[in-house]
C-alpha positions as CSV (number, residue, x, y, z in Angstrom):
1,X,0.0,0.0,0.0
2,X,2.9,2.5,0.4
3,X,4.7,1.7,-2.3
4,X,1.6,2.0,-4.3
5,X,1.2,5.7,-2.2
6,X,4.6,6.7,-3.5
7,X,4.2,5.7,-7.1
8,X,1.3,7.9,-6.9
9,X,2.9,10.6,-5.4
10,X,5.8,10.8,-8.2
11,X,3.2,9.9,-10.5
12,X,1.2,13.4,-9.4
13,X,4.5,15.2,-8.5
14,X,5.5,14.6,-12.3
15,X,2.3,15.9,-13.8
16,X,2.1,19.1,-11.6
17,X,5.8,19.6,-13.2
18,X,4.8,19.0,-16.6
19,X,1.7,21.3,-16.3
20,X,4.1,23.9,-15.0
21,X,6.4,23.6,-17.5
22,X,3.5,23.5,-19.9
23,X,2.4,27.2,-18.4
24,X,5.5,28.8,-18.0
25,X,6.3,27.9,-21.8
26,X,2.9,29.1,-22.7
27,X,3.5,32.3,-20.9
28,X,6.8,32.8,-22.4
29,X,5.2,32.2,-25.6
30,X,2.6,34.4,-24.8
31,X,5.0,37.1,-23.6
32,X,6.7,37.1,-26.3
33,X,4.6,37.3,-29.1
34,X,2.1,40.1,-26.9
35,X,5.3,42.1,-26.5
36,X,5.8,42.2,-29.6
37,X,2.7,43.4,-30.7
38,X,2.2,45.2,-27.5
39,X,5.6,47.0,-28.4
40,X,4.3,47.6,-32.2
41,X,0.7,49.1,-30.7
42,X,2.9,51.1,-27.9
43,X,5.3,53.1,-30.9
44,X,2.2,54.2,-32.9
45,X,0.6,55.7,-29.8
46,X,4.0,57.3,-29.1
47,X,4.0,58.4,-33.0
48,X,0.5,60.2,-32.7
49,X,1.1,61.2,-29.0
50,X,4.0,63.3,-30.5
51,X,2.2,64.8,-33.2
52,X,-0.7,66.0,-30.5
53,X,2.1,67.5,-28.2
54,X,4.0,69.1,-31.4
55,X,1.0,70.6,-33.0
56,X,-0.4,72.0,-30.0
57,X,3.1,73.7,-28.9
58,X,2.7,75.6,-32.3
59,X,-0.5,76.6,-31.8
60,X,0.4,77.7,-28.1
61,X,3.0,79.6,-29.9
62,X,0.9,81.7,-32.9
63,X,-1.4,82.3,-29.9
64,X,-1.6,86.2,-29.3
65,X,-0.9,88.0,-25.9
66,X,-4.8,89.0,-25.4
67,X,-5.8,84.9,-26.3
68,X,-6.5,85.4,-29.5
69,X,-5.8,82.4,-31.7
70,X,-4.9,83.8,-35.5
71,X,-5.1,82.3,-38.4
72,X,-1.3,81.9,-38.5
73,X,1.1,83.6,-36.0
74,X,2.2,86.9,-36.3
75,X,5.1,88.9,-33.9
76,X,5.2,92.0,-36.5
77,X,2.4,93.4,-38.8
78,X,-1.3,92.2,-39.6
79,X,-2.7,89.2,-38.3
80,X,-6.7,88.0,-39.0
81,X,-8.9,86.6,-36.8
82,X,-12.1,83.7,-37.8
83,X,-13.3,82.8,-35.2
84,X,-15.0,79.9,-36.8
85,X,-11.1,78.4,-37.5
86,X,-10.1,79.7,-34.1
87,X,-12.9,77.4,-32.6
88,X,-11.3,74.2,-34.3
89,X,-7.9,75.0,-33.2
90,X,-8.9,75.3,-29.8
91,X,-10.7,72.2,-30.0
92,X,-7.2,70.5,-30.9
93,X,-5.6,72.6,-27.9
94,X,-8.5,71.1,-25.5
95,X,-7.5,67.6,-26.8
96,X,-3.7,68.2,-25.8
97,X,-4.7,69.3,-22.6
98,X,-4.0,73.3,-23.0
99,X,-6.2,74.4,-20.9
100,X,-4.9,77.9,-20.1
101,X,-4.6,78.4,-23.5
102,X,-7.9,77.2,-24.4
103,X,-9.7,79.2,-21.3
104,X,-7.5,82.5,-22.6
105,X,-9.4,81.9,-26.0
106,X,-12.3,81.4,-25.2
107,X,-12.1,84.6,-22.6
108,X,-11.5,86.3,-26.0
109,X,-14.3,85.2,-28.1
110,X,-16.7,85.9,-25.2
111,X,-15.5,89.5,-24.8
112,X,-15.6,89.9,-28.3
113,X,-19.4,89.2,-28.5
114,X,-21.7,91.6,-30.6
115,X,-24.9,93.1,-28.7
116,X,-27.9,93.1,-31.0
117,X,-27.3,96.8,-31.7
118,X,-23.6,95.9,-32.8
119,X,-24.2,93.2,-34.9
120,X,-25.6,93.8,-38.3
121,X,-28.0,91.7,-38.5
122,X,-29.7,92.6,-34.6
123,X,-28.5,89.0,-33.8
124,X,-27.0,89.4,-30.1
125,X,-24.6,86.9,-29.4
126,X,-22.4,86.9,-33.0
127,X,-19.1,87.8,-33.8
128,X,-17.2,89.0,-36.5
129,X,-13.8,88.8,-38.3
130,X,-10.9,90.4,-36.5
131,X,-7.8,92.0,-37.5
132,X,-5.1,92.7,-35.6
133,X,-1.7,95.1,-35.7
134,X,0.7,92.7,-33.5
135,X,3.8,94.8,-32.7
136,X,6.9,92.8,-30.7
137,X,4.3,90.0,-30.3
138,X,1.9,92.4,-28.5
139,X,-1.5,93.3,-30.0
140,X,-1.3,96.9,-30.7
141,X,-4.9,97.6,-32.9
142,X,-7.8,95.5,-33.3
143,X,-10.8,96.0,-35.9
144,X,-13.4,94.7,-37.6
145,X,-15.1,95.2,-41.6
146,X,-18.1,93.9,-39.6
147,X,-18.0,90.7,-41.3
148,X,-18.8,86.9,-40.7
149,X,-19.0,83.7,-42.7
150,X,-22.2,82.7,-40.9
151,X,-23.9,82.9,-38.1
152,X,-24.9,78.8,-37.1
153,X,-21.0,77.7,-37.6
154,X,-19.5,80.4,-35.3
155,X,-22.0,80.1,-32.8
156,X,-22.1,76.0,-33.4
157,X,-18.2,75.5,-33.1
158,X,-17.5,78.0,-29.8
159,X,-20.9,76.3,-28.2
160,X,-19.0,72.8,-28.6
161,X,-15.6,73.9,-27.2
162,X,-17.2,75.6,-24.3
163,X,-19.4,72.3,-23.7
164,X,-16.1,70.3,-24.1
165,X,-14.0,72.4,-21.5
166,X,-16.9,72.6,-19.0
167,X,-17.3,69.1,-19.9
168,X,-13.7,67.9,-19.8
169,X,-12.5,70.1,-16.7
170,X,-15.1,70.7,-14.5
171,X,-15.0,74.2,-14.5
172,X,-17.9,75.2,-13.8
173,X,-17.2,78.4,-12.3
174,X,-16.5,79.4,-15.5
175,X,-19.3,78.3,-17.0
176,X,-21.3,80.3,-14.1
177,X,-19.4,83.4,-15.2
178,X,-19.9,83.4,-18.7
179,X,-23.3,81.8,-18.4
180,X,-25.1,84.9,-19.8
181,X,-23.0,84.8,-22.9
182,X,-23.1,80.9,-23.3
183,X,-27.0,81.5,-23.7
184,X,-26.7,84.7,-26.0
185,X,-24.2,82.4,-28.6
186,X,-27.2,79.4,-28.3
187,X,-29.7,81.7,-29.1
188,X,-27.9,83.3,-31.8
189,X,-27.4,79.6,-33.3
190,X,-30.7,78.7,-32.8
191,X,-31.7,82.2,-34.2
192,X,-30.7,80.9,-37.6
193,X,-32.9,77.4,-37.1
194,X,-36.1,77.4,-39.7
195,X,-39.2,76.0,-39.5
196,X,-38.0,73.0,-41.0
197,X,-35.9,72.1,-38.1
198,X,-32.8,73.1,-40.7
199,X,-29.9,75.8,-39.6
200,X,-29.7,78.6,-42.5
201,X,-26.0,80.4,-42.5
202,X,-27.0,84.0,-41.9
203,X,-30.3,86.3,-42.8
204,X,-28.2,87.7,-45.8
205,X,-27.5,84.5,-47.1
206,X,-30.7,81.6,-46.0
207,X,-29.0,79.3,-47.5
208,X,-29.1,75.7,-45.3
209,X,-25.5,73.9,-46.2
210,X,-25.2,70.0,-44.7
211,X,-21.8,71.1,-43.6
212,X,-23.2,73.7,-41.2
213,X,-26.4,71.6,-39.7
214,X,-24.1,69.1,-38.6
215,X,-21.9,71.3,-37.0
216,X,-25.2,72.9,-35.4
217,X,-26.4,69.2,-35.0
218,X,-22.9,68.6,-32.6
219,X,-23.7,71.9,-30.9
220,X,-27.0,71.4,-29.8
221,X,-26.3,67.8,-28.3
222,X,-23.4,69.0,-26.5
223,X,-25.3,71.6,-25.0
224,X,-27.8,69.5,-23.8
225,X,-25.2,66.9,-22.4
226,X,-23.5,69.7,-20.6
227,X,-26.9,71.6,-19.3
228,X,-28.0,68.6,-17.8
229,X,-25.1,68.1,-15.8
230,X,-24.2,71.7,-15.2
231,X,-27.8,73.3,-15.2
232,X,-28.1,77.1,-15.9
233,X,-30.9,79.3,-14.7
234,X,-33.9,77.8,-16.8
235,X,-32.3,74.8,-17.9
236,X,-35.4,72.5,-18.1
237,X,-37.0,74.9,-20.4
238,X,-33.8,75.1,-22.3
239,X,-33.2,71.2,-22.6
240,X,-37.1,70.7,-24.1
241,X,-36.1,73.2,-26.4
242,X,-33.4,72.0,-28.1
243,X,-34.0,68.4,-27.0
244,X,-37.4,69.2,-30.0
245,X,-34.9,71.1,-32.0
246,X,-32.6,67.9,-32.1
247,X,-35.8,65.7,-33.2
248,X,-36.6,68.1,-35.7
249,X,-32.9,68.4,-37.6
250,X,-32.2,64.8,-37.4
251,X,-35.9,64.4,-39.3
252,X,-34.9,66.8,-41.4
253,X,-31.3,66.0,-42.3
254,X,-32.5,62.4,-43.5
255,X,-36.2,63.6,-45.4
256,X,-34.6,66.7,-47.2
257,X,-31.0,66.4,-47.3
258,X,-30.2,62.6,-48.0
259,X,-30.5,61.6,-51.7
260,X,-31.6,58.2,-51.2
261,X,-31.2,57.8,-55.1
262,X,-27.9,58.6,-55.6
263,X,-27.2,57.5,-52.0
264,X,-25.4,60.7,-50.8
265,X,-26.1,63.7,-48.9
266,X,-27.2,66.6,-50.7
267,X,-24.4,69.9,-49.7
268,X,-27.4,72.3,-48.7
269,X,-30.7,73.9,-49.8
270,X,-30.8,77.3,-51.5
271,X,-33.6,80.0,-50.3
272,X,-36.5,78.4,-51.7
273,X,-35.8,74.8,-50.6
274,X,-34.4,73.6,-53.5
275,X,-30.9,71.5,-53.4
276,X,-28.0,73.0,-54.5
277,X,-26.5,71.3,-57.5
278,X,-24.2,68.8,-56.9
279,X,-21.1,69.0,-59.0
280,X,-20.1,65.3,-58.5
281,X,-17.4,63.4,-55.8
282,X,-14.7,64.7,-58.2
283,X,-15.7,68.2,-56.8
284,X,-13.3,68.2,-53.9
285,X,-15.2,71.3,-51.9
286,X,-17.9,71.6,-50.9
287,X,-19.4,68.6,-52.6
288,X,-17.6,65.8,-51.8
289,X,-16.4,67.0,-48.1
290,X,-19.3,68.1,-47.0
291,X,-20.2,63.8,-47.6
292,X,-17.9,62.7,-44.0
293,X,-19.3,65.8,-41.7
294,X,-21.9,64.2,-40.5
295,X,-19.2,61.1,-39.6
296,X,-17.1,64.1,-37.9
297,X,-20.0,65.5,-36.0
298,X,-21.9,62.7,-34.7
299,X,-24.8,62.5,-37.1
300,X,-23.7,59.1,-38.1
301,X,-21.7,56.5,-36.1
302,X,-19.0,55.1,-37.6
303,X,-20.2,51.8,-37.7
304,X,-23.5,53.0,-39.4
305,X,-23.5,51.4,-43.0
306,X,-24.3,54.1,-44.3
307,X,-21.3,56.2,-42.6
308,X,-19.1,53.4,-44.2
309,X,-20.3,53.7,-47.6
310,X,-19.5,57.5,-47.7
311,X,-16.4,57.5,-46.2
312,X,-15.3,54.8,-48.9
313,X,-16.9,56.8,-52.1
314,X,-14.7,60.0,-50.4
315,X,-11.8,57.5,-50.2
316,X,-12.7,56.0,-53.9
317,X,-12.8,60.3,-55.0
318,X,-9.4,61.5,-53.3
319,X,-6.4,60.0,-52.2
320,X,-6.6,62.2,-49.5
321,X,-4.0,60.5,-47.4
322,X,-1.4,61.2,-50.0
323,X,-2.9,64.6,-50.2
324,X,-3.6,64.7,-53.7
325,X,-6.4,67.1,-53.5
326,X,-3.7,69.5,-52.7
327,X,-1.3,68.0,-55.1
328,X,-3.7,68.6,-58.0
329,X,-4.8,71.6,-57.1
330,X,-8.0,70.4,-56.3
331,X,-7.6,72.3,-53.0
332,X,-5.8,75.0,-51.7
333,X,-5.6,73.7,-48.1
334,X,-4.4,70.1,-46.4
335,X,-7.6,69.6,-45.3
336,X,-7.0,67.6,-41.6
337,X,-10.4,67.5,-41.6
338,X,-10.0,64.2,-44.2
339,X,-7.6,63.0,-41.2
340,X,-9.8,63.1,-38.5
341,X,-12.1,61.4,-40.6
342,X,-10.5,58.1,-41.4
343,X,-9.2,58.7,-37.5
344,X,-12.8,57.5,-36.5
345,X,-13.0,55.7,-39.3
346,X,-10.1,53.3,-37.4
347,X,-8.3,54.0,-41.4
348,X,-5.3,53.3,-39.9
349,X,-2.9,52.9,-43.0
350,X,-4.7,56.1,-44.8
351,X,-4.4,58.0,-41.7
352,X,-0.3,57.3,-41.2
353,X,-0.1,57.9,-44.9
354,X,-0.9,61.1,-44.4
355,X,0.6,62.2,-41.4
356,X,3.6,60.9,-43.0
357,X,3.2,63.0,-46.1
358,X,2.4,65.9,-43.2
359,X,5.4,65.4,-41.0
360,X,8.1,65.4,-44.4
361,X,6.4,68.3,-46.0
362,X,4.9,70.7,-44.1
363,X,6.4,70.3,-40.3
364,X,9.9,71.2,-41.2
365,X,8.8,75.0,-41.8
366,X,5.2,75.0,-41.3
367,X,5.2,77.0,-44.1
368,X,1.2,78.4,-45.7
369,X,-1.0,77.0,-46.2
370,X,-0.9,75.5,-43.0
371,X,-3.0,77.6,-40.8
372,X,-5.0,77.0,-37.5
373,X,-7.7,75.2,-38.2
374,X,-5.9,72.6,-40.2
375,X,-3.9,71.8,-36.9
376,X,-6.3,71.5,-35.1
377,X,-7.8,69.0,-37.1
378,X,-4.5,67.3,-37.0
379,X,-4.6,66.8,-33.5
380,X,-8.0,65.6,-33.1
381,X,-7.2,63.0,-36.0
382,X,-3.4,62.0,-33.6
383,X,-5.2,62.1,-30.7
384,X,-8.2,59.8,-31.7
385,X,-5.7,56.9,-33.1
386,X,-3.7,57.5,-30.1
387,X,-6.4,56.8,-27.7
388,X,-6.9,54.2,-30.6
389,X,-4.0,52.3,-29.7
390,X,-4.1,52.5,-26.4
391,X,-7.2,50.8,-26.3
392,X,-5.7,47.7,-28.8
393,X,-2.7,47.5,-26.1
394,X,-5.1,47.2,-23.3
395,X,-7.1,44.4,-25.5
396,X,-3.7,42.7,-25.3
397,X,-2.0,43.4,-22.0
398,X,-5.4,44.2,-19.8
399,X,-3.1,43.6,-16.7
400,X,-0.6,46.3,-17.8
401,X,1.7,43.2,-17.0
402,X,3.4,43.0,-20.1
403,X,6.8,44.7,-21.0
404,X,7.5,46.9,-24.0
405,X,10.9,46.7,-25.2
């Protein structure tokens, strides 16, 4: 009976080993091949991580002395001020974690706010086009032709970074200080909403673009999001309001503005309704950008089919990521805005394609026609498949146990 007990002993003892042995080469296995990939994952995050950091340092430095972000720096002589690209910019800023210079903006815009009786158009709550003398890098003159693009974009694209900052903070002091103006830019934006549940761009110009009703689309949810966290003196009246408005545009943007024939968006409808003529894909702007902003606003979700199916016609029109709507004169900007789209697209290749092309050619000097906005949208596009790859190293490693070497 002992002798039986020890042969099962050794007989046990030897499997425990050989499971072991078993584990620890599965876990070396496993070690190795996850660090490798882990390792792979952990540079492109570094890759994009950089870009975030270096695009937002320039931005920080074009930035003017009174917060003012330009359209590209100036220490001597004229710079100009859109708001509307200034917005974008600072949304890339708010992504690197530049707060200061994010709050120092935004201070800007809101002192820059027209009354009704300053605004052309009796709209309280706009602004215009700035430009600026800049002397020794300090902002000597400031005026105005009285002009803006629109009135929904502006008011759309400040409304989101302010929801954003509040939102990504916790700030909400400032929110409290500026509240007044934070409702006189949301009722300027919805100022410009029609009947139709459709944003028009200004009363000069009632003309309702797709570009701009998502970007008013974006707003209006954010503001709702941040209300009902942060609520302002009549919030719940507030929320209804645009929570209806939100119903209305979402109705809207798929009965009047979605060709369901030619399965594209239509790029707006002119002052009696009718769509604007559509040129074709190979019409880089507005016709076949205006096809991914409701992909960068959050009308559609990137898995939507429908999302897909544009963003691969736009692919199909442009080889954006080796910027040949630049190349061919198709465009007289870089257009980051293509970047950011195959960012939550997950385009991975496309995506490094063209931060490649942006890192050999236009980095070195920064030269024009890189301007604010453009960076902005840069960042947002690094910072999305940064937070990308994070996530596919946490798929792999969930333990944070596994080295990168």
């Amino acid at each position: 009976m002992n002798r039986y007990r020890k042969r099962r002993s050794r007989i046990l003892t030897g499997v425990v080993a050989a499971v072991l042995l078993v584990l620890m080469i599965a876990a070396a296995v496993y070690f190795h091949l996850a660090g490798a990939r882990k390792a792979e994952l952990y540079a492109k995050q570094q890759y994009y991580s950089a870009l975030v950091h270096s695009e937002a340092a320039w931005l920080c430095e074009i930035q003017l002395e009174n917060g003012a972000l330009p359209f590209r720096g100036q220490t001597d002589g004229t710079a100009s001020i859109t708001p509307y690209f200034s917005d974008i910019a600072a949304w890339g800023l708010l992504k690197a974690g530049e707060y200061d210079a994010v709050k120092a903006y935004m201070q800007w815009h809101f002192a820059h706010l027209n009354t009704a009786q300053e605004d052309k158009n009796g709209i309280a709550g706009t602004i215009y086009n700035y430009e600026v003398e800049v002397t020794g890098g300090v902002v000597t003159r400031e005026q105005t032709d009285q002009s803006y693009d629109s009135v929904d974009s502006y008011a759309a694209t400040f409304l989101k970074l302010v929801c954003d900052y509040v939102q990504s903070t916790g700030d909400q002091d400032f929110l409290m200080q500026h509240a007044q103006e934070f409702l006189a830019v949301l009722e300027a934006m919805e100022s410009t909403i029609d009947r139709d549940g459709l944003a028009v761009t200004k009363p000069s110009y009632p003309v309702k673009y797709l570009m701009d009703n998502a970007e008013v689309y974006a707003a209006l949810k954010s503001t709702a999001a941040l209300l009902q966290k942060y609520p302002l003196e009549g919030s719940p009246q507030i929320l209804e309001r645009i929570n209806g408005r939100v119903a209305a545009m979402e109705g809207s943007l798929e009965n009047l503005l979605w060709n369901q024939q030619e399965n594209r968006y239509e790029i707006g409808l002119d002052d009696k309704g009718e769509p604007l003529r559509f040129q074709g894909w190979h019409e880089f702007y507005p016709d076949a950008t205006a096809q991914v902003f409701p992909i960068l606003f959050g009308v559609l979700q990137p898995e939507d089919e429908r999302a897909q199916a544009l963003y691969q016609q736009f692919c199909a029109a442009y080889a954006w990521e080796d910027m040949a709507h630049y190349e061919t004169d198709n465009a007289s900007f870089y257009w980051g805005l293509s970047a950011y789209a195959g960012a939550l697209m997950q385009d991975g290749p496309r995506v490094h394609n063209y931060m490649a092309y942006y890192n050999s050619n236009i980095l070195p000097r920064r030269d024009y026609p890189l301007y604010c906005a453009d960076a902005g949208w840069v960042i947002l596009a690094c910072d999305q498949m940064a937070d990308y790859y994070q996530e596919q190293m946490q798929k792999i490693d969930p333990l944070g146990i596994v080295p990168v070497h």
